[in-house]
C-alpha positions as CSV (number, residue, x, y, z in Angstrom):
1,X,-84.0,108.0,39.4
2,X,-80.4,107.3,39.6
3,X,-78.7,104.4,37.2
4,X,-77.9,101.5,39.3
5,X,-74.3,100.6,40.0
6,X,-73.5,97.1,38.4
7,X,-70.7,95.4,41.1
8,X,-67.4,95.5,39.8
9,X,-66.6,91.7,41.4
10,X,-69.6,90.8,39.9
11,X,-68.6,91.9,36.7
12,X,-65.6,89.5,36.7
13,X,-67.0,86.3,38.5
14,X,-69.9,86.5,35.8
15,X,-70.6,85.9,32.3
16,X,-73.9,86.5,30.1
17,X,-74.0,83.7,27.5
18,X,-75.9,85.0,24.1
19,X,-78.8,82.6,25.2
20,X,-79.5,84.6,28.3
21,X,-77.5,81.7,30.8
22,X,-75.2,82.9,33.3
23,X,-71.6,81.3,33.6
24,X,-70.4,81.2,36.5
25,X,-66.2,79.2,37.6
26,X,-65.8,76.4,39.6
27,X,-63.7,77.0,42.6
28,X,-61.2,75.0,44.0
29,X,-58.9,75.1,40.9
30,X,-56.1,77.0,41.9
31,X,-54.7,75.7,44.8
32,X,-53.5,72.2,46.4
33,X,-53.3,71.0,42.6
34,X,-50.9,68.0,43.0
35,X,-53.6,65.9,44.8
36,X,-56.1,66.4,42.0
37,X,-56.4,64.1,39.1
38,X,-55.7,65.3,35.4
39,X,-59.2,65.0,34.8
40,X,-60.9,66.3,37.9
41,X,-58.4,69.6,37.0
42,X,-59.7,69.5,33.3
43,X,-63.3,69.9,34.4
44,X,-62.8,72.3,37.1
45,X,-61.6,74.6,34.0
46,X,-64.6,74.6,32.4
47,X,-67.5,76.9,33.5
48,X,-70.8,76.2,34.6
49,X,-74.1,77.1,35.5
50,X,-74.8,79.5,38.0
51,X,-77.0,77.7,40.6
52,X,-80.5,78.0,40.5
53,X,-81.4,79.6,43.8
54,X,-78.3,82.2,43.7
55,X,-79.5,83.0,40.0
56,X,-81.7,86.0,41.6
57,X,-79.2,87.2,43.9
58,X,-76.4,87.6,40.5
59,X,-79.1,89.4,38.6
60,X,-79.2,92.0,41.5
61,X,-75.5,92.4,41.2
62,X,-75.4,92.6,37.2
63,X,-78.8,95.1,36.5
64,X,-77.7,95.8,33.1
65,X,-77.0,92.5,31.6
């Protein structure tokens, strides 16, 4: 059987932590910026948790992590 083809924007949207979480960005940070607080933009940089019902569907998309 064939390798499987891990998705390339997958790839970038998605990072393996070395306990086995996956990291995921929080959206709306990079754009309409001046009605945002300084400390809602602070924690939209951080990254997060990938949700617990589209944790499946990422694993699909990243076989070999």
């Amino acid at each position: 059987m064939p390798k499987m083809k891990t998705k390339a924007t997958a790839k970038k949207r998605f990072k393996l932590t070395g306990s086995g979480r996956l990291m995921r960005r929080r959206g709306t940070h990079s754009h309409l910026n001046y009605k945002k607080t300084e400390a809602r933009k602070r924690r939209l940089r951080l990254p997060t948790d990938v949700f617990k019902g589209d944790r499946k569907k990422v694993r699909k998309l990243l076989p070999y992590l």
